[in-house]
N, C-alpha and C positions, 0 to 999 in steps of 0.2 A: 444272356447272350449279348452279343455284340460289345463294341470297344470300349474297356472300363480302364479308371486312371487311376492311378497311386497318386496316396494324397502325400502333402511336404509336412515332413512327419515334423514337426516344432516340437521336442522334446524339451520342456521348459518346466519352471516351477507351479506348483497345481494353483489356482488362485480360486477364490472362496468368496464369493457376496458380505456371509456374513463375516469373517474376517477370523476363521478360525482353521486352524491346518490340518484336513480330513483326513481319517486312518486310512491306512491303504493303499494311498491314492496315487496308483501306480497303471499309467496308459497301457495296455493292450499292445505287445511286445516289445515295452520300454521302463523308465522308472522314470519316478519322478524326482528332479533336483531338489536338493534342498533351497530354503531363500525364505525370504521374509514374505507371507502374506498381502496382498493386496486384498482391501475390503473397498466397495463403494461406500458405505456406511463409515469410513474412518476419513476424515476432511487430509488428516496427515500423508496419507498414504495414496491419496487420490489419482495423484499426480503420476504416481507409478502405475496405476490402473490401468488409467488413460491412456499410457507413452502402451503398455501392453494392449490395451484396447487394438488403438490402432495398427500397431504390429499385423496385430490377429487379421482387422481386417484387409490389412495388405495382402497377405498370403491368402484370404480364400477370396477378395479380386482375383490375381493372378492365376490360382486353381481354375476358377472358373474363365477368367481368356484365355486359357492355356486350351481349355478340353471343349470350351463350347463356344465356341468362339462367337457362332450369329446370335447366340442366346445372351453372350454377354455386349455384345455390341448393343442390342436391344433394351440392355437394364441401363445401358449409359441414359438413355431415354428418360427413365424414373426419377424420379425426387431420390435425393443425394440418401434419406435413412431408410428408402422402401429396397433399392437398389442395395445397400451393403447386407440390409439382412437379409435379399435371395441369395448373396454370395455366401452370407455363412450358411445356408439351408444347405445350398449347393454343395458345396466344400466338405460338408458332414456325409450328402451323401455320397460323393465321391472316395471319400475314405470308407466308409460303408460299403463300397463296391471291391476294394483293393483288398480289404481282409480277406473276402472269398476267391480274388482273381492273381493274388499274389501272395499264398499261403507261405509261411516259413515253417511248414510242419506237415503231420499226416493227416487224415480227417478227423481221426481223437483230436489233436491238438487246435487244429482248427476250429472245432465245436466249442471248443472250451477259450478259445481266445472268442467267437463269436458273444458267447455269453457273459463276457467281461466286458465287452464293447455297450451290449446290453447293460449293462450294470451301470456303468460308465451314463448312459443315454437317462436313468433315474439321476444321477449325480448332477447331469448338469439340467435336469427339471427343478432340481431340487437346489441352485445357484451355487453348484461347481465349477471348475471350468480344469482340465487336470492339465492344460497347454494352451499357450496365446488361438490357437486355430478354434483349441472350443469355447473359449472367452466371447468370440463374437455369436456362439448361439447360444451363449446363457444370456446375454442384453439383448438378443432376439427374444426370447420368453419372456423377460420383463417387460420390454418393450409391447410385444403384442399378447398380452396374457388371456386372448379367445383361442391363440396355438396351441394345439393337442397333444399330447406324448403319444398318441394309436396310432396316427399313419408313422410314425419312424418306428415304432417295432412292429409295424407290419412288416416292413425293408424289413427288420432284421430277418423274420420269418421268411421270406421272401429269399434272403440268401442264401438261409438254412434249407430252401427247395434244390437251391441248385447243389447241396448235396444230397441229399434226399433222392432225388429222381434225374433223369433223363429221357425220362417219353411220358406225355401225355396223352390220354386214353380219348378225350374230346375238348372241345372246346371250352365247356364249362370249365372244366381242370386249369386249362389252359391262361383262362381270364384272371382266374384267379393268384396264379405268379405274375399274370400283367398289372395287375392291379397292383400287388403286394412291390413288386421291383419299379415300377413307373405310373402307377394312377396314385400312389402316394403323395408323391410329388406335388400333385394336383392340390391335395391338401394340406400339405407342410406350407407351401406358397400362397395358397388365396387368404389366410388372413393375414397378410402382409400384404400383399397384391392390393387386396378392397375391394369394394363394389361399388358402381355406379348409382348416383343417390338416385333410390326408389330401388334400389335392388336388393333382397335379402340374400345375406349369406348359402339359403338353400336353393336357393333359385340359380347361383352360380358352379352349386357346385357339379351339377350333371357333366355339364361343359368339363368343369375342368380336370375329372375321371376320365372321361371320353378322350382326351388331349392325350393323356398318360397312355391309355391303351391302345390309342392308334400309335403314337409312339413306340413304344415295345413291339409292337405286331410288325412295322416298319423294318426296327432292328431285327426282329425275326427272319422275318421275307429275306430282309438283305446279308444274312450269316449262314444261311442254311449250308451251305458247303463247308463251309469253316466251322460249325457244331458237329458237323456229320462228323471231320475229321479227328473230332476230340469224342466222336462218338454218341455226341448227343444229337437230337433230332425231338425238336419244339412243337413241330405241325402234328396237328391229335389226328391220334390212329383211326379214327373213325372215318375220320377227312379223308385220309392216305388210301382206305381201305372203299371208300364210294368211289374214290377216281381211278382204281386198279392200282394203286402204285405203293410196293412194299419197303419193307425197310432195308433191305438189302439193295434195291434201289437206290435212294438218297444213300445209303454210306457207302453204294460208290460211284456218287456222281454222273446218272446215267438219268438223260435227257431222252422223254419220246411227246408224242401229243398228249397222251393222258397228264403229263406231268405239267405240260404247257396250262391247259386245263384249269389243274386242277392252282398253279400257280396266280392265272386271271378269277377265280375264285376268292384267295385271298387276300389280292391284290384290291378287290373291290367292296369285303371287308371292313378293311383298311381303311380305303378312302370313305366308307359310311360313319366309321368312328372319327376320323375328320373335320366330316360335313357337321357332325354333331357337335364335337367342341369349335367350330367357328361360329356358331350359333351364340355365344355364349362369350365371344371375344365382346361383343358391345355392351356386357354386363359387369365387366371389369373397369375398376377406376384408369379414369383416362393414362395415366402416368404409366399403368401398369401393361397398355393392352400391345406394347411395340414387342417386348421379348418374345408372347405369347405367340403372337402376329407371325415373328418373323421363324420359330422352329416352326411352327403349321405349315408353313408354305416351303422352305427348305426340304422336311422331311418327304412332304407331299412329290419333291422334285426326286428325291430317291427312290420312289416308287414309281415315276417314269424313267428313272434310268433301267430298272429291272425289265420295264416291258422296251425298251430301245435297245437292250443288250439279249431280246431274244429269249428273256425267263432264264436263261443261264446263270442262276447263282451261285455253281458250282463251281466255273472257270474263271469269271467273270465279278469284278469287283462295282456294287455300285455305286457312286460316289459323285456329292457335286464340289466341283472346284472351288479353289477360294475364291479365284474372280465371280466364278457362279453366285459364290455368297455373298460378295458384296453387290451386286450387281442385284442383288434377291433384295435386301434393303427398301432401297426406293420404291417398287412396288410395295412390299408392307407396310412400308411408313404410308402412300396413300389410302391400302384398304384401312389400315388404322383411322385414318381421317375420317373415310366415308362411315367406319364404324362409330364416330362423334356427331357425326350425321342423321345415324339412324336412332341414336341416340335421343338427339333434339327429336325427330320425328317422333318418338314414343315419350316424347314430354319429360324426359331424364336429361338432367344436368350430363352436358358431355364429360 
């Protein structure tokens, strides 16, 4: 649910680590050009790597200020290699989003492009890259080789829901496409991200699920008219069905008390998956904690727009401005500080 982007589809030649020109190796409704290999492992060809290295990382910068703007203002913050490689994270999964949200076929076809994508996602674990865009997360894996391949084919799984269903039965159910669609996230990024010395990787990672899932719940709360009208409806039946309020209700946008309700219900939710990943901002390497910082408390602002707009998510768009967002900034960047603060205080290097 909520607003997903089309990635900038770089159709280019497939490029290889180990310097050798993969069968097949044809993107997910494209092909791949022919052209000479680039190998990092080849001194001769380096040069060409490099000029496409950076290519890559150009475009999923831009992916990422294009679609997330506070988030990317945030990694300007980071150390120059910890920043490019949330962009390629980012950038991958925004193309991850686009397959499902900008199908060029029926749902057979769809499945079957999903599971090429999948394929694809082994290829570049395995130091493929089949376009400059995925070049920059196949030197992400080198780079950070504690990063996992399970949370991006969760996402995939996670896409594969939204053709799968459109109503969840409770909240369990529910958690579980938040996890798969945006608590992944959480984990594709923290080992890039870091941790604060004296912090263990396990010790970060509660927070940074909890991030993900109040994220998604957020986009929920703030789509629900606009799923309704595509027919889907997020909020588990079980919820719907304790507060009086049916599904022919929600699909057609019809506001009473129970609904107000049951909406300050999951509005506070929300803000409890929050309070838990801000918990867990002062365990992140100093560099890393402004981007984190700064969607926490933006999103946070979109769930007072719901209760200022009266719980009307049917008529009513919630949304903070741009000036909102910059203007969000300076506040983060201080709780960031104080978060260096609390830091020292717990005898951890800020």
């Amino acid at each position: 649910t909520g607003s997903r982007v089309g990635p900038a589809r770089a159709r280019t030649r497939c490029w290889n680590r180990r310097g050798a020109w993969p069968k097949h190796a044809t993107p997910a409704g494209g092909s791949a050009n022919g052209g000479r290999m680039i190998a990092s492992t080849e001194p001769k060809v380096s040069a060409g790597r490099a000029a496409a290295l950076s290519e890559g990382y150009e475009v999923c910068r831009k992916i990422t200020a294009s679609y997330a703007k506070t988030f990317y203002l945030g990694t300007r913050f980071m150390e120059p290699k910890r920043a490019k490689a949330i962009w390629a994270v980012y950038a991958w999964c925004r193309r991850t989003d686009d397959i499902v949200d900008a199908p060029r076929g029926g749902v057979k076809y769809l499945k079957r492009e999903i599971e090429i994508w999948g394929d694809r996602l082994e290829r570049i674990w395995a130091g493929e890259a089949f376009d400059v865009v995925d070049l920059p997360l196949v030197e992400t894996v080198r780079q950070y080789p504690e990063m996992e391949i399970q949370p991006y084919k969760d996402m995939i799984e996670g896409m594969l829901m939204d053709l799968k269903q459109d109503r969840y039965e409770n909240f369990d159910d529910l958690y579980v496409y938040c996890y798969r669609v945006a608590g992944t996230v959480g984990l594709m990024t923290l080992p890039v991200m870091g941790t604060a010395d004296g912090v263990t990787y396990e010790e970060a990672v509660e927070p940074a699920l909890a991030l993900g899932i109040a994220l998604q719940l957020t986009n929920i709360l703030r789509d629900v008219g606009e799923d309704a009208r595509r027919g889907r409806i997020y909020l588990p039946k079980d919820e719907l069905a304790r507060f009086g309020i049916s599904e022919e209700q929600i699909l057609a946008g019809e506001m009473d008390d129970n609904y107000t309700r049951m909406m300050q219900f999951q509005i506070a939710r929300a803000r409890d998956y929050f309070d838990k990943s801000e918990d867990g901002i002062s365990k992140l390497h100093p560099s890393a904690r402004m981007p984190v910082r700064a969607s926490l408390d933006l999103y946070r602002k979109i769930l007072e727009r719901i209760e200022s707009n009266g719980y009307d998510n049917f008529r009513k768009r919630a949304y903070v401005s741009k000036i909102e967002k910059f203007l969000t900034l300076p506040s983060s960047y201080l709780k960031c500080r104080q978060a260096d603060d609390e830091a020292k205080r717990l005898g951890r290097s800020p």
